[in-house]
N, C-alpha and C positions, 0 to 999 in steps of 0.2 A: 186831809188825813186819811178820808178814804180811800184816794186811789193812789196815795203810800202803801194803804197794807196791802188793795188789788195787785200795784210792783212788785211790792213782794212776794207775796204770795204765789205769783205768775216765777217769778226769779227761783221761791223755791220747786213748784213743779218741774221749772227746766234742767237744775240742778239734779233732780232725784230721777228725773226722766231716761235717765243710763245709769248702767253699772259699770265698770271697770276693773280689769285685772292685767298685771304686768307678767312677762315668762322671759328668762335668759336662756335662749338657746345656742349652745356651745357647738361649733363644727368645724371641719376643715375643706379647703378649697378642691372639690369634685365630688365631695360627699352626697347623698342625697335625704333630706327632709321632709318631717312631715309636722304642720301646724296646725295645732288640734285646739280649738276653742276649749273653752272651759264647761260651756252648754249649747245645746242646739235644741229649742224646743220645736214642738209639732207643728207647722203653719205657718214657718219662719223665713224671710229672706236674709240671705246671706252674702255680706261684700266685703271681699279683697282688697285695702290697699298697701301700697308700698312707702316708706318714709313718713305719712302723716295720714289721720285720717279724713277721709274724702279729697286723698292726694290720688296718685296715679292707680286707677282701679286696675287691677289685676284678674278679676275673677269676681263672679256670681251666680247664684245660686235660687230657683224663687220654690214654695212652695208645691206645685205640682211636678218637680225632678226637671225644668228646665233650667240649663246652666251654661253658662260663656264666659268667653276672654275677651275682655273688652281694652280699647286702645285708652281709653278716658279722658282726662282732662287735660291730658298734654297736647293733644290734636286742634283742642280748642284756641289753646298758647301760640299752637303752631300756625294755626287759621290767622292769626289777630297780628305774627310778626308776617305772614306773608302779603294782606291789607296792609300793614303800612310802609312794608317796600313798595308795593305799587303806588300807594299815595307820595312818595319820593320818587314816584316817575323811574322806579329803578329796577332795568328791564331784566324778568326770571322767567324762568320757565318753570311753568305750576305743576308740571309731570314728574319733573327733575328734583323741584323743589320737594315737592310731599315724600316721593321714594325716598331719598336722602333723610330726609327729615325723620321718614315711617323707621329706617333703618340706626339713626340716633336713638328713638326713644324705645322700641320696641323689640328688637333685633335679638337682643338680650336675653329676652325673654319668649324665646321662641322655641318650639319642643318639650319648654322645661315646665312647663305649668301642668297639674293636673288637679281632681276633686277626687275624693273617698269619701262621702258623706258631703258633711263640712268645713271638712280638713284641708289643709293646702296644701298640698306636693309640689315639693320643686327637685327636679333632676340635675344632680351635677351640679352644684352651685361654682359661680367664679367669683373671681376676687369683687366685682362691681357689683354682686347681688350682695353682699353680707349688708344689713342693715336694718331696718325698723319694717314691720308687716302687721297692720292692725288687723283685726274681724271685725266688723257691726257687723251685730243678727237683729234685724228688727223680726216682730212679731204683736198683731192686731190685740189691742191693749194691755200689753207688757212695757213694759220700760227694754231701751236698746239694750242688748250685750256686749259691750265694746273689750278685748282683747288686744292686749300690743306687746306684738313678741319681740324682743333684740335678738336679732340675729349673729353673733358675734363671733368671727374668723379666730380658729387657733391653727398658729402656725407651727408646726413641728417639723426641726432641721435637724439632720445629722450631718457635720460637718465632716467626719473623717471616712474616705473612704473605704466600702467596704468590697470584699473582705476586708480584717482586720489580720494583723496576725498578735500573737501572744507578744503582750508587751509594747504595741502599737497604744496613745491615748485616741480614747472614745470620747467624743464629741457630740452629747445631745442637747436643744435646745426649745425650749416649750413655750412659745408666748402668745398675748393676745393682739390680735389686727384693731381692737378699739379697745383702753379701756371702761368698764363700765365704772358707774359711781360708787360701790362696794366691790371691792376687787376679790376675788375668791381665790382660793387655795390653791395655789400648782405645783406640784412635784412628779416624780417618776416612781415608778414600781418596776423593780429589777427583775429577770426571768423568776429569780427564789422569794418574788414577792417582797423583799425589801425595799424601804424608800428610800429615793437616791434623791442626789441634787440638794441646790439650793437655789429656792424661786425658780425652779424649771429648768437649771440649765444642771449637765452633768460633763466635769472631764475629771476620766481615770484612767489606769492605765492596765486598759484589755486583758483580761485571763477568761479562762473556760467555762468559767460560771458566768460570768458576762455574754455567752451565746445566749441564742434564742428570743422572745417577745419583750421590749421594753412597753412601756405603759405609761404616755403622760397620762396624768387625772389631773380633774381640773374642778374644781368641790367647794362649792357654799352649802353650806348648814350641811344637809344629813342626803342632797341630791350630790349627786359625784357624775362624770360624764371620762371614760378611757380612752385613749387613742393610741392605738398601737403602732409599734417601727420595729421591724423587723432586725436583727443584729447578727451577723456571723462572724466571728473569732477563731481564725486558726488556731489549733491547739489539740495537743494529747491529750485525751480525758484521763482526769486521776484513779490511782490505783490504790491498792494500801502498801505499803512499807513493807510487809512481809506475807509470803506467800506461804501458806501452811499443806504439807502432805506427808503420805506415810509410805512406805516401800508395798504397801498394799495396795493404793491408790493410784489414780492417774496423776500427770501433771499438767496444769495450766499458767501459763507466762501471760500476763494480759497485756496487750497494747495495741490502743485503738485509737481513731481520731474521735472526739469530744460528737454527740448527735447531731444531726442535721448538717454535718460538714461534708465536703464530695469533694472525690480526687481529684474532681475539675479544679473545685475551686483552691484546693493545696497547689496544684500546678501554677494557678496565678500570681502567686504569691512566688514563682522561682525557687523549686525546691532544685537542691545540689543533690543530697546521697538523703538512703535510711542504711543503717544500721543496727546489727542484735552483737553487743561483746559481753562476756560472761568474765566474771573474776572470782575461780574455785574458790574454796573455803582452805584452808590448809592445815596441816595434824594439829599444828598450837593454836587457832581457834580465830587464825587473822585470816584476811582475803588476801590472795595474791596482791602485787603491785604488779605483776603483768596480766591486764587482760585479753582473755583470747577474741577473736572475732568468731564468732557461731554463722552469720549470716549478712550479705549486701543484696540491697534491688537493685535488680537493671530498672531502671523508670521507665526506659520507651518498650520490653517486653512486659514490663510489671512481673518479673520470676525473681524468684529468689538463687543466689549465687550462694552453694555450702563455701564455711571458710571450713572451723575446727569441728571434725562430728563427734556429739556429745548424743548423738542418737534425737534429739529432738527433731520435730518437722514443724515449720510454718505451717497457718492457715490460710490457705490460697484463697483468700475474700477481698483483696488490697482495693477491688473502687469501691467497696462496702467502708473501708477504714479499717478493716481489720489486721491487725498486723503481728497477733499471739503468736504464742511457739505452743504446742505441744505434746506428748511423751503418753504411751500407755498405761505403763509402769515406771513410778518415778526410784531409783536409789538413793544410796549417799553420795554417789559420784555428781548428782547433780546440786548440793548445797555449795551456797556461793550467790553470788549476788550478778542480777542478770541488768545492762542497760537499753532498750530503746530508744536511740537520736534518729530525729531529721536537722541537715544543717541544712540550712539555706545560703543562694547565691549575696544577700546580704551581709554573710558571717555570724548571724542568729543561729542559734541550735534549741529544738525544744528536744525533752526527753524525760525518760519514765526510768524509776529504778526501783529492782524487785529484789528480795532476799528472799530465796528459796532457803524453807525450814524444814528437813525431811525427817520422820520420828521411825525409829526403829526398832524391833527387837528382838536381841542375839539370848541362843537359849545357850548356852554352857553346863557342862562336855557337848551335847546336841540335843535334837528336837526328837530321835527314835532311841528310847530308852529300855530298860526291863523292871519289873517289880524289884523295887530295894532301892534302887538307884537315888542321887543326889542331883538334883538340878538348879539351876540356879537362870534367872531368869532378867536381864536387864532391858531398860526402857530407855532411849536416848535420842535428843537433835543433836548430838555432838557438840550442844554449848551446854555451861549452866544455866540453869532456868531462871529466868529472872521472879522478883518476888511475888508479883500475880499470877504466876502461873502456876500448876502442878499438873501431878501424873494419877489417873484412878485406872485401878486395874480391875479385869474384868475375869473371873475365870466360869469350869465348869460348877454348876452345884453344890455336887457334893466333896469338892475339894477344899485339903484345909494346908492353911501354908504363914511363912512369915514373911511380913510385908516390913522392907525399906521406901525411902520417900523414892528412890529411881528403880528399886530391884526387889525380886521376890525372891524366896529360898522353899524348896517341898526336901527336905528332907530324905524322905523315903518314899518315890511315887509309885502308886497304885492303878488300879482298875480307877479309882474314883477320879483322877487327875488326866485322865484319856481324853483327847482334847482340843479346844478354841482357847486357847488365853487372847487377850487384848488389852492395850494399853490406852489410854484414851489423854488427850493433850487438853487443860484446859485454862480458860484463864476468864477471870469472875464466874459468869455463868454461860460462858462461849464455850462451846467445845470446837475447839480449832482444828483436831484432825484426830483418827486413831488407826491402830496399827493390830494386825493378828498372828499368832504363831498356831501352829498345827504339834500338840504335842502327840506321839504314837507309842503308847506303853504295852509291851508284849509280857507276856507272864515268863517267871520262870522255869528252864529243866529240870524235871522229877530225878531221883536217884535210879527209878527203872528205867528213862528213858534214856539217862545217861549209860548204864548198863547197859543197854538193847542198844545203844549207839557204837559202843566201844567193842560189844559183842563180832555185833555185824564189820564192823572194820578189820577187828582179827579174824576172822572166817574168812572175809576177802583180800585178806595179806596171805594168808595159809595158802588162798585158792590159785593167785598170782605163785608163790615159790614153789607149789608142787606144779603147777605148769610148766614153769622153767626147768625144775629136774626132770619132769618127763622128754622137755624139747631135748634137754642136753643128751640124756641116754640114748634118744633114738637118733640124733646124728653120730652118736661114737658106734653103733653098731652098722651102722651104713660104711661108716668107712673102713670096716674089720670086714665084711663082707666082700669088699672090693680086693681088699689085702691078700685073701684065701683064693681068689679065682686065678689071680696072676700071679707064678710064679718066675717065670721062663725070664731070660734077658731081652731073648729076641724072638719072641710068640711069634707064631703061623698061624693065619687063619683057616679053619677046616676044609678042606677038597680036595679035586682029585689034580697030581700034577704030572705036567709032561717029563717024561725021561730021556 
């Protein structure tokens, strides 16, 4: 009975003589790692193995900071099969043999080993290193620290090549090289941070929010581990549906390629043409069905070719992606609805369409008035407004007037209505665009100054007709003068003559 409990006793010392702690480390094939014990006490040695512990040592570490890569226990393996070929009389070469052999077991792991403390580093891992990597830390009357990390390979494929173009499916696929015994959580994080997939795998079909950083995660309990693939998506970047301006303002026509896209890489893709064609707005409030062409690229000069001039210019940025149109001052001549296509040699066309909204406003009789006068002031995009929007007028101070939902009325304008009017476009709490008029009110003619005007005009009507009866009198006495000198039929001129 005694030396039952001595057994046991002895059984539970060896038992409690270690600690243990398990870590899932998640990676991909070239990554590089680092395996960090859970503790390193002071005065501790430190060993490395791979697969099992006091399998194949990798690494150690003693107390006073010396440290090595040791070949281990597989050399020994190697020693014991090379004794009993020779004991089968079966002729090797022991130089040949161990090289070869060094270069099986160790080869592997060559360059890629490093220490940071305690820590393992491995550089660059391949597909043959993912796997099991224990620590023992012994230390002089402590129990071992034993750590075993799984090393576990995630493999991330994009099947579809990229570029993509718009409309092309995208193909991502996120899985594990082992599974472990609780399988943890895989899906994708889209560039806008949504989660895609199911179980790791994603197929959709390609648009422009789709460019940029996809993100396997790959997540037990509340640790998560990201792995990025990078995605490029030919495509337009979107615009809005309507372009908002006022005959006061500039204009901008937007169309761009989507970020991080390059004219290289639209070229790969076999682009055919770009084109800009516009289809006016017309008096009863439709778009033409003819649209005009505004603009073509040459592709191998990258210039733009004018078709119809509406006075717009492109933005000469084209390997930027830039591909806008635009206008100092925008009019009504330019409302109407603008398109950007690229077609490709495929027969795909992506493109962008814009409704140019332009607000206006016409003063009636005009903008340079007098004291008294009746004006009358409207505000217009040349459609009706739909129900979220309306019009807020702005004027000067001390001006007082009657307001319609599109138009003002001043009655009789004044000194105090002298002026910036503005109309402003709005819809909820957006203000979408606004517009200014220049009103110029001159005072009225006095009755003296009217007097002193009509004065002065008849004293310079008098001063013109007594000039002319002066002109007249003095040519009629000029030619009575000539009249009286010559009588004679056949005048002699005075001298002396020969007889």
């Amino acid at each position: 009975m005694k030396n039952f409990i001595q057994s046991l006793l002895l059984l539970i010392a060896v038992i409690v003589s270690t600690t243990g702690a398990q870590k899932e480390i998640y990676a991909k094939e070239g990554q590089d790692i680092t395996l960090e014990p859970t503790s390193y006490p002071i005065n501790s040695y430190v060993y490395w193995y791979f697969e099992k512990q006091d399998g194949h040592q990798l690494a150690w570490l003693n107390p006073l900071g010396g440290k090595g890569f040791s070949n281990g226990k597989p050399y020994i393996y190697v020693y014991i099969i090379y004794l009993l070929l020779l004991s089968r009389e079966i002729q090797v070469n022991k130089k040949i043999f161990l090289t070869i052999t060094f270069c099986l077991v160790d080869e592997k792991w060559k360059n890629r080993l490093s220490l940071t403390g305690a820590s393992l580093v491995i550089k660059a891992l391949q597909e043959d290193l993912f796997g099991t990597f224990v620590c023992k830390i012994s230390a002089a009357g402590q129990r071992d620290s034993i750590t075993v990390f799984k090393v576990i390979q995630v493999k991330v494929i994009e099947k579809s090549a990229s570029p993509l173009l718009s409309g092309d499916y995208l193909s991502l696929t996120c899985s594990l090289g082992s599974v472990p015994q609780n399988t943890p959580e895989i899906y994708w994080l889209s560039p806008q941070g949504n989660t895609e997939g199911n179980k790791g795998t994603v197929y959709i079909q390609a648009r422009s929010e789709h460019n940029g950083q996809w993100d396997c995660v790959v997540k037990r309990n509340a640790n998560e581990k990201k792995f990025p693939v990078s995605v490029t998506v030919v495509d337009l970047a979107p615009v809005p549906s309507h372009q908002y301006t006022s005959t006061d303002s500039p204009l901008t026509i937007p169309c761009s390629l989507i970020s991080l896209v390059s004219w290289e890489q639209v070229k790969k893709k076999e682009i055919e043409e770009v084109q800009w064609h516009f289809a006016p707005k017309l008096s009863s409030g439709t778009l033409s069905d003819n649209p005009e062409q505004l603009f073509s690229l040459d592709l191998e000069k990258l210039t733009w070719k004018k078709g119809k001039d509406k006075g717009l210019s492109p933005v000469y940025n084209i390997k930027n992606g830039n591909l806008s149109l635009t206008k100092s001052k925008a009019t009504v001549e330019e409302r109407g609805r603008y398109t950007c296509s690229m077609k490709f040699k495929d027969g795909r066309t992506l493109e962008t369409t814009v409704d140019v909204v332009v607000l206006e406003i016409i003063a009636h009789p005009k903008a340079e008035l007098i004291y008294g006068q009746q004006v009358n002031l409207s505000c217009s995009t040349g459609d009706q407004l739909p129900n979220d929007m309306k019009l807020n007028w702005t004027s000067p101070k001390t001006s007082s007037y009657i307001s319609y939902p599109t138009h003002i009325t001043v009655p009789e304008v004044g000194k105090e209505d002298n002026g910036k009017w503005g109309c402003e476009l709005w819809q909820g709490g957006n203000k979408l665009t606004s517009d200014e008029i220049l009103l110029k009110i001159e005072p009225r003619l006095s009755v003296w100054m009217l007097v002193i005007i009509c004065s002065a005009a008849v004293i310079l009507l008098l001063l013109l007709v007594l000039a002319f009866i002066h002109y007249r009198r003095r040519k009629q006495k000029t030619r009575l003068l000539r009249h009286q000198l010559c009588q004679c039929k056949n005048p002699k001129p005075k001298g002396f003559y020969r007889t």
